[in-house]
C-alpha positions as a Markdown table, in Angstrom:
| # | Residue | x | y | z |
|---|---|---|---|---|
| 1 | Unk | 176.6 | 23.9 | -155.8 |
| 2 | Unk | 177.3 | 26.9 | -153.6 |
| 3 | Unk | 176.6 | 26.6 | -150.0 |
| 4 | Unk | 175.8 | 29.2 | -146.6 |
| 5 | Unk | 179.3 | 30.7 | -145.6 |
| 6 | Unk | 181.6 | 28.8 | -142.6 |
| 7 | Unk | 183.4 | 29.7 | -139.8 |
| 8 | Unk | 183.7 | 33.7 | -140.5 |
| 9 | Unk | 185.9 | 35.4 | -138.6 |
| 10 | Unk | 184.9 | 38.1 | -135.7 |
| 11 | Unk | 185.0 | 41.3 | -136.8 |
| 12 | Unk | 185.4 | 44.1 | -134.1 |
| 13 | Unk | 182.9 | 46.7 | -135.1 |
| 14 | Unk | 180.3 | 48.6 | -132.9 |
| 15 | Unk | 177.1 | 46.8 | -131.7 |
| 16 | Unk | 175.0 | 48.7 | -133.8 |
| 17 | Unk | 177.2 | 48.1 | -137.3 |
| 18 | Unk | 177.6 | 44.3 | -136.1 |
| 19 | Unk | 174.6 | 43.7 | -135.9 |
| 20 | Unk | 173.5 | 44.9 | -139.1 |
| 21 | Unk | 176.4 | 42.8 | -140.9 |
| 22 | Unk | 175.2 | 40.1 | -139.4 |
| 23 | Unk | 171.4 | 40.4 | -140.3 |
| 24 | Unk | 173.0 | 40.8 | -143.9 |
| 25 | Unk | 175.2 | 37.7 | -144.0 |
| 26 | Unk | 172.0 | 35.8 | -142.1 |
| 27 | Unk | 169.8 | 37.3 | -145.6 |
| 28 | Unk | 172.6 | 36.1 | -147.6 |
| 29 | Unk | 173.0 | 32.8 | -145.7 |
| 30 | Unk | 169.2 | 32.7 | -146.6 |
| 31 | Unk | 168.9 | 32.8 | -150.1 |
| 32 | Unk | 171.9 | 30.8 | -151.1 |
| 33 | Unk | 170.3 | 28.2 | -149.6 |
| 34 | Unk | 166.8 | 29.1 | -150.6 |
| 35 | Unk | 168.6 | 28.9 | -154.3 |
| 36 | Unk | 170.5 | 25.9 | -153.4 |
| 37 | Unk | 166.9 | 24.1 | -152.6 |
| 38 | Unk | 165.5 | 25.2 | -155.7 |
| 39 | Unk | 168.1 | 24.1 | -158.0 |
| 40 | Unk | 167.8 | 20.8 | -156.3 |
| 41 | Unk | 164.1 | 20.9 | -156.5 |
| 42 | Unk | 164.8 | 21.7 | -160.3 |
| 43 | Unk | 167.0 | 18.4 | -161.4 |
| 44 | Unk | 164.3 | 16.2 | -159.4 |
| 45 | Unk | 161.3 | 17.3 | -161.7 |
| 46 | Unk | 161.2 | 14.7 | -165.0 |
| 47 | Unk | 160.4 | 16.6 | -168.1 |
| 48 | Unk | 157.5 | 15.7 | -170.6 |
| 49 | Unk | 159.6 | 13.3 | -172.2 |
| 50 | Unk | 160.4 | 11.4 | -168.9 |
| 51 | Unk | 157.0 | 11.7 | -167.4 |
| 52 | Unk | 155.9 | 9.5 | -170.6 |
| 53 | Unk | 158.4 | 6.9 | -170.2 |
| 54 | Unk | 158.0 | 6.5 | -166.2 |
| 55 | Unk | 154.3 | 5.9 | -167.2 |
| 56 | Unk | 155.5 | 3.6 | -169.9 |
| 57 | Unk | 157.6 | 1.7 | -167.3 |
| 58 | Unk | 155.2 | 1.7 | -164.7 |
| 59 | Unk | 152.5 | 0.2 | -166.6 |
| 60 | Unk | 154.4 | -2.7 | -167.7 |
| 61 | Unk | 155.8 | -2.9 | -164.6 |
| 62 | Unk | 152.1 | -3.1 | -163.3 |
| 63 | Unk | 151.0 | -5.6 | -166.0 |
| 64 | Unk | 153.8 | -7.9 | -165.0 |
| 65 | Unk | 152.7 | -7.9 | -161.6 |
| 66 | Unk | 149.2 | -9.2 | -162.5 |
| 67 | Unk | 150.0 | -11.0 | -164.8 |
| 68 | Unk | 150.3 | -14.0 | -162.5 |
| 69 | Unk | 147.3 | -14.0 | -161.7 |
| 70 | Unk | 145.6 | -13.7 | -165.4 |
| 71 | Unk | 147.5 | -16.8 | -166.7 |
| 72 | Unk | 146.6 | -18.6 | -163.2 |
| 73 | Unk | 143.0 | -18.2 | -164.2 |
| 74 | Unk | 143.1 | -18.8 | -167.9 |
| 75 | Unk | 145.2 | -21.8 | -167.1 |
| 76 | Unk | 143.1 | -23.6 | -164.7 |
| 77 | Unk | 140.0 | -22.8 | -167.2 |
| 78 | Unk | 141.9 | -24.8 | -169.8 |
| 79 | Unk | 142.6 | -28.0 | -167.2 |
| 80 | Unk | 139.0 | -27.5 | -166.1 |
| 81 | Unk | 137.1 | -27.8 | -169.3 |
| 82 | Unk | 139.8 | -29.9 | -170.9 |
| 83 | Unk | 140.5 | -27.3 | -173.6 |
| 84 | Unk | 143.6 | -28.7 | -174.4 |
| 85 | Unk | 141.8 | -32.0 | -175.9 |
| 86 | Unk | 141.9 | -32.0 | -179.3 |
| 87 | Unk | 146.4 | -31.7 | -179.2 |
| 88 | Unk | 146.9 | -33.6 | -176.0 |
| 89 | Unk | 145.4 | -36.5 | -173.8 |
| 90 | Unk | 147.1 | -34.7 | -170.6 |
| 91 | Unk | 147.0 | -31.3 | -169.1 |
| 92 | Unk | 151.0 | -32.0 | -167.8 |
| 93 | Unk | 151.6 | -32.5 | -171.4 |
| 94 | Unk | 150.4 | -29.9 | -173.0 |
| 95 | Unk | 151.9 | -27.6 | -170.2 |
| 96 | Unk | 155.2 | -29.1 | -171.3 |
| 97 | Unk | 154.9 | -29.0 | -175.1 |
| 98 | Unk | 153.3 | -25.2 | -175.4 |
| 99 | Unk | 154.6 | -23.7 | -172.4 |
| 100 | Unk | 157.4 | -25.7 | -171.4 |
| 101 | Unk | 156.6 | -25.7 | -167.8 |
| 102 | Unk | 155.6 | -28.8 | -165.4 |
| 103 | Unk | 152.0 | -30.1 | -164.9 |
| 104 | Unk | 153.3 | -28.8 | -161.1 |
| 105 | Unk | 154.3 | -25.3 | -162.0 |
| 106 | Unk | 150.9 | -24.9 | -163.6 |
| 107 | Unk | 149.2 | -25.9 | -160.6 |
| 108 | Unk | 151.0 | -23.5 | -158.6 |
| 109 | Unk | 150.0 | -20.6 | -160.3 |
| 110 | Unk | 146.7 | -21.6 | -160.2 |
| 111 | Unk | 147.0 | -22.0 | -156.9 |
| 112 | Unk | 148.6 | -18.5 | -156.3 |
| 113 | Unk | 145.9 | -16.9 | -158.2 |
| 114 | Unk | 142.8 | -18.6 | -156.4 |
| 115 | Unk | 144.7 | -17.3 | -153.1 |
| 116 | Unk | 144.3 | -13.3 | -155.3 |
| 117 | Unk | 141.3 | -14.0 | -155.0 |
| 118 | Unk | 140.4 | -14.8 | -151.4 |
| 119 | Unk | 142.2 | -12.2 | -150.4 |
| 120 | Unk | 140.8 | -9.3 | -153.1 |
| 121 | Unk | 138.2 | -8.1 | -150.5 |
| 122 | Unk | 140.9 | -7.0 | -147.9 |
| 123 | Unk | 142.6 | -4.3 | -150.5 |
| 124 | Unk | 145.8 | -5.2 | -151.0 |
| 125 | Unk | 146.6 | -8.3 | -152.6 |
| 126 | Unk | 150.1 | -10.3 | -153.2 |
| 127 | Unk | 152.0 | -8.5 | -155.8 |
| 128 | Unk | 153.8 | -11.6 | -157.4 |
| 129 | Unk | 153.3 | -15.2 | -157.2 |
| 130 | Unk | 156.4 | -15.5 | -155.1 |
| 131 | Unk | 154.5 | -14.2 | -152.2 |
| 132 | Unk | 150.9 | -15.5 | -152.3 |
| 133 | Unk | 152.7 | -18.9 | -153.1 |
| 134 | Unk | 153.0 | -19.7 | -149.5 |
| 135 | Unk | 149.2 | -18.7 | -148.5 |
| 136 | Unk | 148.6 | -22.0 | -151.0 |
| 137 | Unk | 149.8 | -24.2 | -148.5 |
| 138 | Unk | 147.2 | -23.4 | -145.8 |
| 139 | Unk | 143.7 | -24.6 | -145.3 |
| 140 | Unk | 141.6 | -22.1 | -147.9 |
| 141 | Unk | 139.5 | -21.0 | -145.1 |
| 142 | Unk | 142.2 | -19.6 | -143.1 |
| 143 | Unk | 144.0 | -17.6 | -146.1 |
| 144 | Unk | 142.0 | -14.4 | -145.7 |
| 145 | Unk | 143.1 | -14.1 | -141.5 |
| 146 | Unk | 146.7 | -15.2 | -142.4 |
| 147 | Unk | 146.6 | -12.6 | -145.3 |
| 148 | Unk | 145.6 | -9.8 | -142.8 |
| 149 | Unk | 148.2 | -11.2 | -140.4 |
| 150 | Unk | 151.0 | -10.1 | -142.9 |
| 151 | Unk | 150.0 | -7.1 | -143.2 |
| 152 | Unk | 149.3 | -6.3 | -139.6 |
| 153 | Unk | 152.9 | -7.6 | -138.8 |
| 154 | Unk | 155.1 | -6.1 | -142.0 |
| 155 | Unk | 157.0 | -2.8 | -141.6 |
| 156 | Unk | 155.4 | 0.4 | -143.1 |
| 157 | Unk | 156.5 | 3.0 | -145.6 |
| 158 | Unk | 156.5 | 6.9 | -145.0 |
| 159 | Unk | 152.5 | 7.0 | -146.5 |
| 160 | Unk | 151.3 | 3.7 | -144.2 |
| 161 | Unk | 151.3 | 1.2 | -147.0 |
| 162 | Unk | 153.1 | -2.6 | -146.1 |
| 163 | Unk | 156.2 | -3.7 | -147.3 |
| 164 | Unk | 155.5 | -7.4 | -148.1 |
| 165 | Unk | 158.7 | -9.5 | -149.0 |
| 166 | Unk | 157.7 | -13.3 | -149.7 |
| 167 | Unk | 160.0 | -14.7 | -146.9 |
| 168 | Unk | 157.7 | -12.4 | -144.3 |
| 169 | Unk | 154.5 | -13.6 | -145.9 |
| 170 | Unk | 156.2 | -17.5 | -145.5 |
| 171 | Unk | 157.2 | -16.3 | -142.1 |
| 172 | Unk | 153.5 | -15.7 | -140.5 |
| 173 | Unk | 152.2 | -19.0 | -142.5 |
| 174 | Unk | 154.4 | -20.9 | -140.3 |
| 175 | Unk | 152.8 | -19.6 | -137.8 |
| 176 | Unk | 149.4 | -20.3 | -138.8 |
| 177 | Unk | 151.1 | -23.7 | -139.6 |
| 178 | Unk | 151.8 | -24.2 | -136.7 |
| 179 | Unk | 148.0 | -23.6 | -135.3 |
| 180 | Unk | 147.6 | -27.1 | -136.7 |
| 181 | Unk | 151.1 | -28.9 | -136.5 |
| 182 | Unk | 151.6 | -28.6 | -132.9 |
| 183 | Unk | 154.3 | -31.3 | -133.8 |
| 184 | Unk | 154.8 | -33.6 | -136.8 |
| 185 | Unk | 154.4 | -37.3 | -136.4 |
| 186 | Unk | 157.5 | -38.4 | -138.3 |
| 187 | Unk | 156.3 | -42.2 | -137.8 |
| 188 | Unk | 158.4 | -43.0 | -135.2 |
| 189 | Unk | 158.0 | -46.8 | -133.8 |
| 190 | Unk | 158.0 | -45.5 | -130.2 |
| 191 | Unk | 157.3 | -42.1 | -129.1 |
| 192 | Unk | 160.2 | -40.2 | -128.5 |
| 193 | Unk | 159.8 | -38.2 | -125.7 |
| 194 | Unk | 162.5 | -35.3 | -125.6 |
| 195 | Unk | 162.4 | -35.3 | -129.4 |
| 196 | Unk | 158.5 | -34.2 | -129.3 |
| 197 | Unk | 158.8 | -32.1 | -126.0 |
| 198 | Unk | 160.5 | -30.0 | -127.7 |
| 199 | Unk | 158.2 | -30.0 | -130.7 |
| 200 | Unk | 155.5 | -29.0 | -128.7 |
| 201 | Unk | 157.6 | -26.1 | -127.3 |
| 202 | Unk | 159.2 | -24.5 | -130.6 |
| 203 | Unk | 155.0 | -24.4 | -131.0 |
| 204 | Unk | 154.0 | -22.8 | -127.8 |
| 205 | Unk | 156.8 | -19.7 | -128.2 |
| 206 | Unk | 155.1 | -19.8 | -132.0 |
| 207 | Unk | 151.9 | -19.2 | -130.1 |
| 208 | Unk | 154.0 | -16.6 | -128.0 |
| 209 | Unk | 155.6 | -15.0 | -130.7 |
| 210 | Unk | 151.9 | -14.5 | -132.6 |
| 211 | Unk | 150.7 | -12.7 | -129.2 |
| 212 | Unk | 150.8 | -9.0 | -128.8 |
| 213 | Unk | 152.8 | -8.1 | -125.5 |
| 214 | Unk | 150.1 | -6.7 | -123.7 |
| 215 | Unk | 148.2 | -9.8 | -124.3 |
| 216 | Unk | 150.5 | -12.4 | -123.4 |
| 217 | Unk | 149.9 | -12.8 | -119.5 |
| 218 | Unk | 146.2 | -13.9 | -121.2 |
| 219 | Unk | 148.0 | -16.4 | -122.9 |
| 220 | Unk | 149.8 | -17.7 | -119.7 |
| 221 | Unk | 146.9 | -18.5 | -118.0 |
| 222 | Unk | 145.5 | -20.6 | -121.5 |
| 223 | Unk | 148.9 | -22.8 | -120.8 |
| 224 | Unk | 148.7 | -23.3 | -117.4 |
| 225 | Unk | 144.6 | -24.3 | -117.7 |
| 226 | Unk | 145.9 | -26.7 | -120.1 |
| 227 | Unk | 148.5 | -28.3 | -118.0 |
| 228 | Unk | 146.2 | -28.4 | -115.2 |
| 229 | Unk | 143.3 | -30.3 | -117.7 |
| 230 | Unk | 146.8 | -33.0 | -119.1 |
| 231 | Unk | 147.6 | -33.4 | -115.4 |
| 232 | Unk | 144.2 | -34.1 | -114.2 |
């Protein structure tokens, strides 16, 4: 692909007939790379053929990613009304013999698609089970808030729209987790005090991390009004 000229050498001609050559090698410069851009332009653009297979691709490509949630409902229709009756006495074994998946995986999708649900009203919705599989794992009542947490705290593309990756969705549940975990009774005979000191801080700088910067000073004085009620 041809390119604008390099490192020409001076020529030692009058102002007036200098100037000139170099308004002509500047037009030059100019369309070379005006032609350069359109030949570039012209290898990007698909033609009929590969517009109709990109639309192929992309529609299956969109029909895998909700298809998660479609088998998610018309599975947990089948456990619900027991349409599985008249071949099995179990829903775990009839996920086993026809679809030769666990009683467990079955549940999960369920699960994953129930959580599509919730979170339909916001706009965007997980795109794959992988990542509204976490969301399962929180009280149902908080899944919409946690939902619009991920996308407030996800990266953004060049047009505005979130980049959701499961292990950032798992990321903020944790933190929402957390909310109600402050720290895990493990069933220890006696309480074990550095061991859960330390559990209730990896929770606070959870808290911390949740905060917006400009908001964290608020936060300070929520920690210190709780020490002072422990103390008192």
């Amino acid at each position: 692909m041809t390119s604008a000229r390099k490192d020409r050498p001076t020529l030692a001609l009058p102002n007036s007939a200098e100037t000139k050559l170099q308004t002509a090698l500047a037009e030059s410069d100019r369309d070379l790379a005006e032609r350069d851009a359109a030949a570039e332009s012209a290898a990007k653009q698909l033609n009929k053929t590969e517009r109709s297979a990109l639309a192929r691709c992309e529609k299956v490509i969109d029909k895998g990613r909700k298809a998660f949630v479609e088998i998610g409902k018309a599975l947990q229709q089948i456990r619900d009304k027991r349409l599985y009756r008249e071949t099995h006495e179990r829903f775990e074994d009839y996920c086993r013999d026809r679809w030769e998946f666990s009683k467990a995986n079955a549940n999960r999708v369920i699960a994953a698609a129930a959580v599509v649900d919730r979170v339909t009203p916001i706009g965007v919705t997980p795109a794959n089970e992988a990542q509204a599989r976490p969301l399962t794992t929180i009280d149902v009542e908080k899944v919409r808030d946690a939902w619009q947490d991920v996308l407030d705290r996800v990266p953004k593309d060049e047009d505005g729209n979130p980049k959701i990756t499961a292990l950032a969705v798992q990321e903020v549940v944790d933190l929402w987790r957390a909310d109600d975990e402050p720290y895990r009774d493990e069933g220890l005979a006696e309480f074990k005090l550095d061991r859960q000191r330390e559990s209730v801080l990896t929770w606070g700088r959870k808290q911390i991390d949740r905060w917006p910067l400009d908001h964290r000073k608020a936060l300070v004085q929520v920690f210190r009004q709780l020490a002072k009620e422990a103390a008192e």
